[in-house]
Each structure stands twice: as C-alpha cells, then as structure tokens.
BAZA-644640 format. One line per field, with one value per atom (N, C-alpha, C): residue in one letter; chain; y negated, z negated, x. Coordinates in nm, 4 decimals. Layout:
rest = A ...
kette = A ...
Y = Y ...
Z = Z ...
X = X ...
***
This chain:
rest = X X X X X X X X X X X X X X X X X X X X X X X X X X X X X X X X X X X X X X X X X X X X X X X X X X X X X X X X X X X X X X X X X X X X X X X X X X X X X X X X X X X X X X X X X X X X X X X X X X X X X X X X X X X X X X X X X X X X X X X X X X X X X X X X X X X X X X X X X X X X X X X X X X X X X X X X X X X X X X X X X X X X X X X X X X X X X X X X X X X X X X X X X X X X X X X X X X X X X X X X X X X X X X X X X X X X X X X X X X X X X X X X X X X X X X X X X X X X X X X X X X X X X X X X X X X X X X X X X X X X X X X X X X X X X X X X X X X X X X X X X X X X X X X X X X X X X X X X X X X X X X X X X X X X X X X X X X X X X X X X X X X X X X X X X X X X X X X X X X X X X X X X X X X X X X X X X X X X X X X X X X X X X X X X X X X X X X X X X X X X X X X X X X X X X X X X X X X X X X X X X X X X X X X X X X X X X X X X X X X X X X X X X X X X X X X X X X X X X X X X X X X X X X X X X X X X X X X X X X X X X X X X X X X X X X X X X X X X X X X X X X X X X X X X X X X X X X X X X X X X X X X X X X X X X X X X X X X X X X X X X X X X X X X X X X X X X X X X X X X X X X X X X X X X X X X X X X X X X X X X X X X X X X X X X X X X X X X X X X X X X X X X X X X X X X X X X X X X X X X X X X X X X X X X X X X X X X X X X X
kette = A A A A A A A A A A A A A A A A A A A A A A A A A A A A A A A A A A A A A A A A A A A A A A A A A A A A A A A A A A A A A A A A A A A A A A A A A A A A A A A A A A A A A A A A A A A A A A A A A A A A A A A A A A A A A A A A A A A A A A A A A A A A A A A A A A A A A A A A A A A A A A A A A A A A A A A A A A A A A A A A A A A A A A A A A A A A A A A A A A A A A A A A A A A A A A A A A A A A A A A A A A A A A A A A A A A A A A A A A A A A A A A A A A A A A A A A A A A A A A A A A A A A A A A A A A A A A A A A A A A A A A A A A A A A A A A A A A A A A A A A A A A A A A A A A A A A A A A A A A A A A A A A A A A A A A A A A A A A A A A A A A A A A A A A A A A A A A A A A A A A A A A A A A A A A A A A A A A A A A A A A A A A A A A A A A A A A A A A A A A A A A A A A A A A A A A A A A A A A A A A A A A A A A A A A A A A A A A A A A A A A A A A A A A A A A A A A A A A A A A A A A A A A A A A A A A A A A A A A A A A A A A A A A A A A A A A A A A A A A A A A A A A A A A A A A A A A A A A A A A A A A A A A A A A A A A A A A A A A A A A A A A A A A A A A A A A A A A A A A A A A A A A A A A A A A A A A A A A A A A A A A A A A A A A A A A A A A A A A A A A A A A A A A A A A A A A A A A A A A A A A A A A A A A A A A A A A A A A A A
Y = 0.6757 0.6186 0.7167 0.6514 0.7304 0.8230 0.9870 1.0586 1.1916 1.1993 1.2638 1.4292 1.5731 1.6882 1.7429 1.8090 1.8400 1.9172 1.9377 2.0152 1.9417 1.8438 1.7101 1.6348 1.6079 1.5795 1.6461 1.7794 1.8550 1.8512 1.8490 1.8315 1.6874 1.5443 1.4332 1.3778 1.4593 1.4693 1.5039 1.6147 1.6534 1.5625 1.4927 1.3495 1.2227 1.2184 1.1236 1.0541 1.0332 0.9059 0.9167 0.7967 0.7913 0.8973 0.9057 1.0479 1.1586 1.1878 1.3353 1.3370 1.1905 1.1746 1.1656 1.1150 1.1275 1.2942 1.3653 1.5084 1.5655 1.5608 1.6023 1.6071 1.4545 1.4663 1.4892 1.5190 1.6200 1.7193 1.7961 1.9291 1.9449 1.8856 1.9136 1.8911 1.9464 1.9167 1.7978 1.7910 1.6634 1.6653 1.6014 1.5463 1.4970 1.6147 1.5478 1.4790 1.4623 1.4194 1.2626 1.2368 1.0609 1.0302 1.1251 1.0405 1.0255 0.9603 0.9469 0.9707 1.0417 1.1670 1.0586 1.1048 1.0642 1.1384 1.0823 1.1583 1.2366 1.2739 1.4113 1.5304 1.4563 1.5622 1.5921 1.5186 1.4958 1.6582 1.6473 1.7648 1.8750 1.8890 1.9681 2.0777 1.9815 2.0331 2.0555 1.9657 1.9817 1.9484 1.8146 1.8012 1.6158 1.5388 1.3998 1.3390 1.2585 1.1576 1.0255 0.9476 0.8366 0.7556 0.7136 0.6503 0.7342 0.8214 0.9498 0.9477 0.9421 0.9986 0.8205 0.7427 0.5820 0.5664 0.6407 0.6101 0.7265 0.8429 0.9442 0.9091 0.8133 0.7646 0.6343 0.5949 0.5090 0.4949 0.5986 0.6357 0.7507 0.7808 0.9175 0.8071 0.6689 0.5413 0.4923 0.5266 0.4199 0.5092 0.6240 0.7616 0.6706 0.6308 0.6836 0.4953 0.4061 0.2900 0.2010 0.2043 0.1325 0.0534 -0.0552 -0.0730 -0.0187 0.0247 0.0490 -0.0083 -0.0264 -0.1536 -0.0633 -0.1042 -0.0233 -0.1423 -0.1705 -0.2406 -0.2363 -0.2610 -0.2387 -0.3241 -0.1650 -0.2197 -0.2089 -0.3032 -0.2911 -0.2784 -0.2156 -0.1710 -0.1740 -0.1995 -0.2032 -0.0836 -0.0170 0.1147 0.2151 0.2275 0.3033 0.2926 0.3930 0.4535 0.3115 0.2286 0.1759 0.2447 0.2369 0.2969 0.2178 0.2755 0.2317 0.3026 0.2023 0.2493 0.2314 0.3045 0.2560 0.2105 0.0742 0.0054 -0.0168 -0.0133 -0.0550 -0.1219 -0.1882 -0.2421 -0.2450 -0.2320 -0.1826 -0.2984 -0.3531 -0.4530 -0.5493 -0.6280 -0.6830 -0.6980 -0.5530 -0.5238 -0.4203 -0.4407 -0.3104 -0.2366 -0.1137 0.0031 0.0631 0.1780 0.2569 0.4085 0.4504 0.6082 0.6064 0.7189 0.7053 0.8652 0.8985 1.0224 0.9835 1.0680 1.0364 1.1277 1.1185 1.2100 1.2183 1.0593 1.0246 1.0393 1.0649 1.1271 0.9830 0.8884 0.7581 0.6417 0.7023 0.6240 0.6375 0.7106 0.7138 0.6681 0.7161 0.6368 0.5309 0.4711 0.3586 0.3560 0.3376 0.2885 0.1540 0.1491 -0.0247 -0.0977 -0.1361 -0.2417 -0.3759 -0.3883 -0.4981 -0.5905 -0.6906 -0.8225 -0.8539 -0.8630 -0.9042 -0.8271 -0.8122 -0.7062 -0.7274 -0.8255 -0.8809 -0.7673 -0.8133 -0.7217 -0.5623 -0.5287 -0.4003 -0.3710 -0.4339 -0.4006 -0.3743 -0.4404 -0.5092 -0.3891 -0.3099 -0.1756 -0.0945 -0.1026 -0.0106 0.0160 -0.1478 -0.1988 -0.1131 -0.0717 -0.0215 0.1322 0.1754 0.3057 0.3224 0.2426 0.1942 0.2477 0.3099 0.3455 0.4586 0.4628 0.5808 0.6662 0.7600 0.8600 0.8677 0.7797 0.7142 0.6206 0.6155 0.5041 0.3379 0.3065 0.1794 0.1367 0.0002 -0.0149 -0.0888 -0.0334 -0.1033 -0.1773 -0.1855 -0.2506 -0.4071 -0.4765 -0.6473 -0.7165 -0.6402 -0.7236 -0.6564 -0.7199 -0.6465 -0.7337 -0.6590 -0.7588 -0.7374 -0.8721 -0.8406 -0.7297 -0.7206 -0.5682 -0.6276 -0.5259 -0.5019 -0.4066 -0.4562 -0.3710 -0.2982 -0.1811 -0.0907 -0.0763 -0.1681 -0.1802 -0.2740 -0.3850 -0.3868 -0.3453 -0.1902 -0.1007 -0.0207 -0.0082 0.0593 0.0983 0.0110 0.0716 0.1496 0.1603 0.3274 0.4218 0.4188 0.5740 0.6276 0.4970 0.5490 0.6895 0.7216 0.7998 0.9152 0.9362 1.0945 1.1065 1.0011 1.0010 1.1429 1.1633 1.2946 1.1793 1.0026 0.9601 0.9099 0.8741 0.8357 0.7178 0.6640 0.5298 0.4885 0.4697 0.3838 0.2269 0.1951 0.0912 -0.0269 0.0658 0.0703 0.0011 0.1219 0.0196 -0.0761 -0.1429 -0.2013 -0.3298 -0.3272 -0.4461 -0.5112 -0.3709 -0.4101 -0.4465 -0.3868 -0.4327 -0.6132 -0.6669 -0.7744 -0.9036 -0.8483 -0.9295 -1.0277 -1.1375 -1.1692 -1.0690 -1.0829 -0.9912 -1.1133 -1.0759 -1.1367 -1.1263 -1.1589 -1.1349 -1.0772 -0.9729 -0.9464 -1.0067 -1.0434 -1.1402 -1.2006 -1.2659 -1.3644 -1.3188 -1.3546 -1.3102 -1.2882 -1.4275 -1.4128 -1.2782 -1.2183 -1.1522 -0.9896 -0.9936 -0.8707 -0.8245 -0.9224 -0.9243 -0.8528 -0.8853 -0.8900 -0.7320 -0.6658 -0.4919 -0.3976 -0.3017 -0.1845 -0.0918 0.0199 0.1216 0.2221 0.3077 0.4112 0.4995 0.5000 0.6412 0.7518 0.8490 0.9824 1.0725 1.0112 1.0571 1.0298 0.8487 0.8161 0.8898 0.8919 0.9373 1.1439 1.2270 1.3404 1.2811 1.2534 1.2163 1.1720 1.1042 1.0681 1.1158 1.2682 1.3615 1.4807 1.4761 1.5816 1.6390 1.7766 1.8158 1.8420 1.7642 1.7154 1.8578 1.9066 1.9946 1.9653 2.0370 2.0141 2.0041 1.9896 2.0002 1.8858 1.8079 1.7059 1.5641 1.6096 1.4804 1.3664 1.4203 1.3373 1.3001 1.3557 1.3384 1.1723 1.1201 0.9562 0.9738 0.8261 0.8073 0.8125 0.7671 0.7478 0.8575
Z = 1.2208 1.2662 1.3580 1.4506 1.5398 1.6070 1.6576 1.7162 1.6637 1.5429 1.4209 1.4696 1.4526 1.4626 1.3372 1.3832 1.2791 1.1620 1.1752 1.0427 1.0316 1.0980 1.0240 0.9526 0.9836 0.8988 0.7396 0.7620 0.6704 0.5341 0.6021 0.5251 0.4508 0.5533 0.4662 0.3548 0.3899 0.2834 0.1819 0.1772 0.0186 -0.0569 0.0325 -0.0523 -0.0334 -0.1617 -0.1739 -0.2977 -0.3272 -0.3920 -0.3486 -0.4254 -0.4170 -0.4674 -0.6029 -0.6699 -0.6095 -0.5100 -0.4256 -0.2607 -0.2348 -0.1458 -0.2058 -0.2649 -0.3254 -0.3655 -0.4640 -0.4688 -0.3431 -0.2140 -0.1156 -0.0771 -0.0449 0.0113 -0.0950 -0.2204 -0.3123 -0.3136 -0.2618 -0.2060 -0.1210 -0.0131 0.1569 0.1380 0.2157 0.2409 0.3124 0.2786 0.3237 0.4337 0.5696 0.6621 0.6919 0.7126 0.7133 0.9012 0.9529 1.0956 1.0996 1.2492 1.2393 1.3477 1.3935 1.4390 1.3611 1.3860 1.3013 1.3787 1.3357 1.3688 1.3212 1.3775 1.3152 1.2041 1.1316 1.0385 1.1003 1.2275 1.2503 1.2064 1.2795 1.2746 1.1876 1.0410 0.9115 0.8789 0.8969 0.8572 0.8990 1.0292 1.1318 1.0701 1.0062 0.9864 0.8355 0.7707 0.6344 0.6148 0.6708 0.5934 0.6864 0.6183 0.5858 0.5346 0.6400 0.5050 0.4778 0.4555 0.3481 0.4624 0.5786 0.6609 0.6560 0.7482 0.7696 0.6785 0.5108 0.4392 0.3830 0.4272 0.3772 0.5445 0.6307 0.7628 0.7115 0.6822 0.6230 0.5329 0.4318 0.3088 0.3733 0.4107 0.4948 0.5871 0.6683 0.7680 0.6270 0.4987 0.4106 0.3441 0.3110 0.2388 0.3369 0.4988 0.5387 0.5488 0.5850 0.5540 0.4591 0.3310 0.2780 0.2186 0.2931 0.2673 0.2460 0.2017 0.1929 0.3089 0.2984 0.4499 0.4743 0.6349 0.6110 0.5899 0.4701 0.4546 0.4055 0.4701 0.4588 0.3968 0.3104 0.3231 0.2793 0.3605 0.3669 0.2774 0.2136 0.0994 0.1662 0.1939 0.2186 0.1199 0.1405 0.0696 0.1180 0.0323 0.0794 0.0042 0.1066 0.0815 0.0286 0.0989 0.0653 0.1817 0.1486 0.2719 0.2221 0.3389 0.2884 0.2323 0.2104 0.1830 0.2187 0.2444 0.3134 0.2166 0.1762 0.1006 0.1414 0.1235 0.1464 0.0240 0.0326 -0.1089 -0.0528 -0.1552 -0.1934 -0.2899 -0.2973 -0.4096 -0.4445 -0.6129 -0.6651 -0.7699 -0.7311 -0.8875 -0.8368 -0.7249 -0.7272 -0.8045 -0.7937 -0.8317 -0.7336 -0.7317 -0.6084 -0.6813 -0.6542 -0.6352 -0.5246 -0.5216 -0.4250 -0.4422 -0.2959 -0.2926 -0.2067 -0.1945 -0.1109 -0.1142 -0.0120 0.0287 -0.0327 -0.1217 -0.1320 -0.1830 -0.1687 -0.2636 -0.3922 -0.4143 -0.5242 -0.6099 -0.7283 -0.8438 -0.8676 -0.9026 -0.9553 -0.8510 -0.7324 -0.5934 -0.5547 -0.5978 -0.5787 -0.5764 -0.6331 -0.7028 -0.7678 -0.7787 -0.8460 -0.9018 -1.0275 -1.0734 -0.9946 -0.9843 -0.9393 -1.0532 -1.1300 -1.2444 -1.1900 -1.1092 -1.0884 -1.0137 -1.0625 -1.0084 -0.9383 -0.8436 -0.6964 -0.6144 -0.5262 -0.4428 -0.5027 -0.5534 -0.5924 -0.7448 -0.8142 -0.9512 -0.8828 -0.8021 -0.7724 -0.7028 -0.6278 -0.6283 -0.6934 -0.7873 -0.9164 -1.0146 -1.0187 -1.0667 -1.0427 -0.8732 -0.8425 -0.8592 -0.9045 -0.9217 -0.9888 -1.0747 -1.1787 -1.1185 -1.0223 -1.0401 -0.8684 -0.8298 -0.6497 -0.6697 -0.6341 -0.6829 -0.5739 -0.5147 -0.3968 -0.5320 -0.4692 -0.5716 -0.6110 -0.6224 -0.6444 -0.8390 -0.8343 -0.9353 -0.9335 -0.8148 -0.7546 -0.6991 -0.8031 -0.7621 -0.6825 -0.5600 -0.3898 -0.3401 -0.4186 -0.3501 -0.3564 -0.2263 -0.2336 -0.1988 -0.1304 -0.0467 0.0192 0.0145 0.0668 0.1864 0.2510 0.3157 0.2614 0.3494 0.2693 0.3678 0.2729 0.3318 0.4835 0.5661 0.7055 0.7182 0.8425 0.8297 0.9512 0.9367 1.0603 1.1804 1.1594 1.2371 1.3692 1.3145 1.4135 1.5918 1.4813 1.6058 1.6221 1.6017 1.6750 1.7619 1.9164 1.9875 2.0725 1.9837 2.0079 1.9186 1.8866 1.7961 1.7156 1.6307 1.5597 1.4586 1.4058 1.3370 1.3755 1.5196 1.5851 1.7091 1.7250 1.8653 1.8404 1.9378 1.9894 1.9941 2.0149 1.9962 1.9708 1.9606 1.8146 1.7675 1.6528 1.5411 1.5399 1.5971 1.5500 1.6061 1.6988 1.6755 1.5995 1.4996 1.3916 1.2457 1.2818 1.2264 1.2683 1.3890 1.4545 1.3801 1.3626 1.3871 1.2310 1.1411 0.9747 0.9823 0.9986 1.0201 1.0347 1.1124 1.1978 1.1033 0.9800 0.9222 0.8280 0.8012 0.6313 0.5359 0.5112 0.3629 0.2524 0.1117 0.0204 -0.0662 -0.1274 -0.2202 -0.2975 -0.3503 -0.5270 -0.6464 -0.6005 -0.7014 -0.5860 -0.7028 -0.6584 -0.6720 -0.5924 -0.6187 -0.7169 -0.7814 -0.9860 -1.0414 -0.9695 -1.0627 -1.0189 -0.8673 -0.8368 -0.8990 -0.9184 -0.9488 -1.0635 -1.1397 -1.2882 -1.3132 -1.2089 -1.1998 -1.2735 -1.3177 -1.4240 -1.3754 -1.3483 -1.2486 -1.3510 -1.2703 -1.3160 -1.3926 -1.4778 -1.5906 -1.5190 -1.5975 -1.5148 -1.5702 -1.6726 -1.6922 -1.6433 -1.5885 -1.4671 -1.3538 -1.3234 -1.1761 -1.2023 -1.2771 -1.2680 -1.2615 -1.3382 -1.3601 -1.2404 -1.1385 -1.0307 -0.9106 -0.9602 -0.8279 -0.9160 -0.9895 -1.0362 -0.9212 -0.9145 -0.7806 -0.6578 -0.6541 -0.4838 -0.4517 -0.3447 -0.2740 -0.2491 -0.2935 -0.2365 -0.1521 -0.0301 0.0905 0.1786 0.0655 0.1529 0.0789 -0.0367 -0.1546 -0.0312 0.0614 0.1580 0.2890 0.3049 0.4355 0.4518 0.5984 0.5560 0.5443 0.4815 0.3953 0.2445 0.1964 0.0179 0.0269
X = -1.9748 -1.8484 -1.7764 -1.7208 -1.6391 -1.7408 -1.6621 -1.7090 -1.6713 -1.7254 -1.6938 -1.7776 -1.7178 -1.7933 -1.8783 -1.9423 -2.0530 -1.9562 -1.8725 -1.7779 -1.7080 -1.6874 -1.6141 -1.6508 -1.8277 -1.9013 -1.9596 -1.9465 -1.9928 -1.8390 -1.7459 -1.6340 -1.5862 -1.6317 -1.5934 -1.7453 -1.8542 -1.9601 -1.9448 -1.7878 -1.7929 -1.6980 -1.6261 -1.5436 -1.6312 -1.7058 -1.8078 -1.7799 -1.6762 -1.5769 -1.4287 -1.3776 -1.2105 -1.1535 -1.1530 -1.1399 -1.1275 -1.2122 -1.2285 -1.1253 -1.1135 -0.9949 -0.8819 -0.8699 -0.7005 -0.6586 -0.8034 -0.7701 -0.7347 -0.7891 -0.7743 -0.6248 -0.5914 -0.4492 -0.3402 -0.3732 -0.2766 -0.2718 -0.4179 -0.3519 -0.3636 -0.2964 -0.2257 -0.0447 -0.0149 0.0967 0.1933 0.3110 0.3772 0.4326 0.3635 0.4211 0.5468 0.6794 0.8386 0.8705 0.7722 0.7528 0.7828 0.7761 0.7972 0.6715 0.6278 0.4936 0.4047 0.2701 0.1610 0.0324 -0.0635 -0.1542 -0.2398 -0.4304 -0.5330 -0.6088 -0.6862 -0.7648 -0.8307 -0.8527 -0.8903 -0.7911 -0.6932 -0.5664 -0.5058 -0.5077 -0.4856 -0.5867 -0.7161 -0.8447 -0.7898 -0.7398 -0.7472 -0.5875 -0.5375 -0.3399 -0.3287 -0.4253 -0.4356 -0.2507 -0.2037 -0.0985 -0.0672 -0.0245 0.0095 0.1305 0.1927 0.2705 0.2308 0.2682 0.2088 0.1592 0.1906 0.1311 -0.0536 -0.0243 -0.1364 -0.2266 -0.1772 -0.2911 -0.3322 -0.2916 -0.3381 -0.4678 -0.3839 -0.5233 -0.6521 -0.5927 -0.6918 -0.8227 -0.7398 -0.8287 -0.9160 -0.8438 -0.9456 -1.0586 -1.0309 -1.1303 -1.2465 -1.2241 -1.2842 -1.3304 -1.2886 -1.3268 -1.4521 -1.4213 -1.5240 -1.6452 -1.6500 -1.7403 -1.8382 -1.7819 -1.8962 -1.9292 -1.9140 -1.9369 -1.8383 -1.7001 -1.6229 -1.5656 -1.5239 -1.4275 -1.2725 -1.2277 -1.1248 -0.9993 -0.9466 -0.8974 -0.7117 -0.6046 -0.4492 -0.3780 -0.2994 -0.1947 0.0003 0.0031 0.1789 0.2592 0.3378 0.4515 0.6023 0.6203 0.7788 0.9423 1.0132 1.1000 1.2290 1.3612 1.4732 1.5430 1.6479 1.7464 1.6074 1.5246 1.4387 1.3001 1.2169 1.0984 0.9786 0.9693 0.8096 0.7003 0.5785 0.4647 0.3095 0.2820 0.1190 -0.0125 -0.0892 -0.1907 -0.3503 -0.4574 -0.5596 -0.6400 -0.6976 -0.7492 -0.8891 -0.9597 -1.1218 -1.1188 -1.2813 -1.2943 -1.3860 -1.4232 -1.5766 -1.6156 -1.7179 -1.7397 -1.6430 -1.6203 -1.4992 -1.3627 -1.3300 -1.2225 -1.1270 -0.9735 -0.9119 -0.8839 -0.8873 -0.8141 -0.7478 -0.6664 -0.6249 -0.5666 -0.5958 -0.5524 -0.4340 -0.3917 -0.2536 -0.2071 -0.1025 -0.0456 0.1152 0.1821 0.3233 0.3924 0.5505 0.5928 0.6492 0.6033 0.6028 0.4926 0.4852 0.3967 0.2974 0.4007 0.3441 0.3146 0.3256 0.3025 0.1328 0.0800 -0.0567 -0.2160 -0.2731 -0.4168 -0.4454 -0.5128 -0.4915 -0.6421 -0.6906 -0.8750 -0.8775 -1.0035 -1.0513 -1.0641 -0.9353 -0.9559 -0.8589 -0.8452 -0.7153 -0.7600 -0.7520 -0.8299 -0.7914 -0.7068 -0.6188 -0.5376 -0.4899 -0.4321 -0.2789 -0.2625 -0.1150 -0.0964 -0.1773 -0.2311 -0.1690 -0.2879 -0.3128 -0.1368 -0.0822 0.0055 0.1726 0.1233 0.2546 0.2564 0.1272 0.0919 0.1968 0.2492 0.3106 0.4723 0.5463 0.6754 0.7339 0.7199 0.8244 0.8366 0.7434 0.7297 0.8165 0.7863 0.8810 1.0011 1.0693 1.2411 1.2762 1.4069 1.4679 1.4830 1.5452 1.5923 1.7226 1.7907 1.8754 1.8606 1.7161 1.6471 1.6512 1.7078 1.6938 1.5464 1.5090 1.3822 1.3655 1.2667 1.3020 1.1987 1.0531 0.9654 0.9956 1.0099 1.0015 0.8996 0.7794 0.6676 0.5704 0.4426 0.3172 0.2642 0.1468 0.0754 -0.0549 -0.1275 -0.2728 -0.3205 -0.4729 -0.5271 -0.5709 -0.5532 -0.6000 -0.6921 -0.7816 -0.8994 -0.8848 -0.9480 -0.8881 -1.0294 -1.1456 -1.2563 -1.1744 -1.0606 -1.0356 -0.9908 -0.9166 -0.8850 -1.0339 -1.1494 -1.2252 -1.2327 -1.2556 -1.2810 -1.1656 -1.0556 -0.9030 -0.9723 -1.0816 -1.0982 -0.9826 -0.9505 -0.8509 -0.9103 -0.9599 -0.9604 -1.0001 -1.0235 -1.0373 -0.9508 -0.9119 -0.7731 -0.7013 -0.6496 -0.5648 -0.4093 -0.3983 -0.3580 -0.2185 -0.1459 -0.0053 -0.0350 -0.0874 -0.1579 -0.0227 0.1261 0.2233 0.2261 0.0957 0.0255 0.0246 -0.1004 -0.1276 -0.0254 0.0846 0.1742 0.2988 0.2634 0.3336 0.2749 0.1578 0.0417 0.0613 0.0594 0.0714 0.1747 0.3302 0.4357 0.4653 0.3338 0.3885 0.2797 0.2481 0.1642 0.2706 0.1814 0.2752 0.3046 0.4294 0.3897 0.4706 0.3744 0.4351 0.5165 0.6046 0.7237 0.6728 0.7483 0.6483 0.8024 0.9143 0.9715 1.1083 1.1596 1.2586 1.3957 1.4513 1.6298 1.6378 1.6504 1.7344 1.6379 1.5070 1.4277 1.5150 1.5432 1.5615 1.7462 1.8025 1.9033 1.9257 1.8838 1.8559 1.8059 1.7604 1.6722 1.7780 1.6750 1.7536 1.7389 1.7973 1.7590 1.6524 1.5623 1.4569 1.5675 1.5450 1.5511 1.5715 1.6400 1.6459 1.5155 1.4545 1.3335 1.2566 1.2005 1.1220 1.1597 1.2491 1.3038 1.2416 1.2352 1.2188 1.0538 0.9950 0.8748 0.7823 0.8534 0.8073 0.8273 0.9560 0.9485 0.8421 0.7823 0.6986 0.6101 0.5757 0.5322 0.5512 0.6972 0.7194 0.8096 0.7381 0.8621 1.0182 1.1441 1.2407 1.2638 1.1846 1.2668 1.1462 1.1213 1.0603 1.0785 1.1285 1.2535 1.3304 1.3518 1.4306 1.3808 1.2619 1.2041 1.1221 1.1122 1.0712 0.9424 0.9382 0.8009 0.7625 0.7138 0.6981 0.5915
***
C-alpha cells in the first residue's frame, strides 16, 4: 500500500494486531495543533491527536489486512472524536488516539457500529462532566482517497475530514433522553483524565 519506505515498512511489521496499534499511539504524544498530518508523519513525529491517530490506525489496520475504515463521533460543548474500527468474526472493534483514558480501544465483541459506539456514551463527557456525544457516521473507507496518498502525503488530510464531516450521522438518543443526562462523576471525570498531560487537558480534539 501506498509508497511506504523500507523502515516504514520494517516498523508497521511490528504492529501486527490492533493491540500493538493502539499501544503505539499511547505512547506518542498529543498533538495540541489544528492541522492534520499523514501516517507517515504520525511515524516520523511520533505524536497525534485524535483525528491523526484514527488516520494512523487505519492506514497500521490496512498494513496488515484490515480495511481502512474511520468513523465520526460528533459532539456538543465539546471536541468531536474520530475512530478507526475493524472487524473480526463479524464483529467491530476500535482503536483510537485521545486524551481521554476511556475514549480509546475497543475488543471486537460488538455486533454493530451502533453497539460499538454506545460503548463509548457514558464515557463521552468535556471536562466539565457533561456528557456530549449525540451522533456518528457510518464507517468510511479511506481506499476511497487513494489515489492522494493519504497515508504518506507531505499533505494536510482536512479533506478527509471535510468528507466524514459531510456524511449522515446518526443520533445515539432523543431529546427527552438527553435531557434527562447526569453529569460524569468527579470520579469518572479524574478517571478519564488518567494519564493525560496537563497542558493538553484543553487542547482540541478528544
């Protein structure tokens, strides 16, 4: 795929599951920028924010057989988030870049992308403890952009998310449901900045 270097190659050989990409972009650093870089440049900087490391995992997903498949969570009074999902046994999972603790990985046990994403509800919250996720889209595949070399471009992928941006996305509840919301715990809320640098608690992006 792509126009990948021989140490680019030698490096996405050693992430030869999900497991070993998600370890990856947990230990890189967080991207407090507003452009968006390719998975070269992701290797190359060893640092991502949640856009970046959902194109990262994807292009490290398609490496090794998966398709590259992103899909967009939208959010109110709070940073969207972008994930990259597979699926094993017909089932999804997903990996993801965030600075959220509980914004991340996901096993492939969830029988629908709706499932796989409803996973993520309770744990969705600003830091504030207001829970902000309202809507996804379905997965997009990123073979469409091929022939932009998305994943070794010198580039800017905000494209990319112009394109997810401009998809359906679906509700994940209803007024009377969102109405009705309890804010995150100050124990969820520490729990889900676990790890995160102070000085990137505020920077955009989940």
């Amino acid at each position: 795929m792509m126009d990948w270097t021989k140490e680019e190659i030698k490096f996405l050989k050693t992430l030869d599951n999900p497991d070993k990409i998600q370890a990856y972009l947990d230990s890189i650093d967080y991207n407090p920028g507003y452009e968006c870089r390719s998975p070269r440049w992701v290797i190359k900087k060893r640092t991502a924010h949640c856009f970046e490391g959902a194109l990262f995992a994807a292009a490290a997903l398609q490496f090794i057989g998966y398709k590259p498949l992103i899909v967009d969570m939208l959010a109110v009074n709070d940073d969207d988030h972008v994930i990259a999902v597979f699926k094993e046994t017909g089932y999804w999972g997903a990996v993801a870049k965030s600075n959220f603790t509980s914004l991340r990985y996901r096993e492939p046990v969830y029988r629908s992308v709706r499932e796989l994403i409803m996973s993520y509800f309770d744990f969705f919250f600003n830091t504030d403890g207001y829970k902000s996720l309202r809507s996804y889209s379905r997965p997009f595949d990123l073979t469409f952009f091929e022939s932009r070399n998305w994943a070794t471009t010198d580039e800017d992928l905000e494209y990319i998310g112009d394109k997810i941006e401009s998809l359906h996305h679906y509700p994940v509840a209803s007024g009377k449901m969102i109405s009705k919301l309890y804010k995150a715990s100050d124990m969820m809320l520490m729990a889900g900045l676990l790890g995160s640098k102070p000085e990137g608690l505020f920077k955009p992006g989940k």
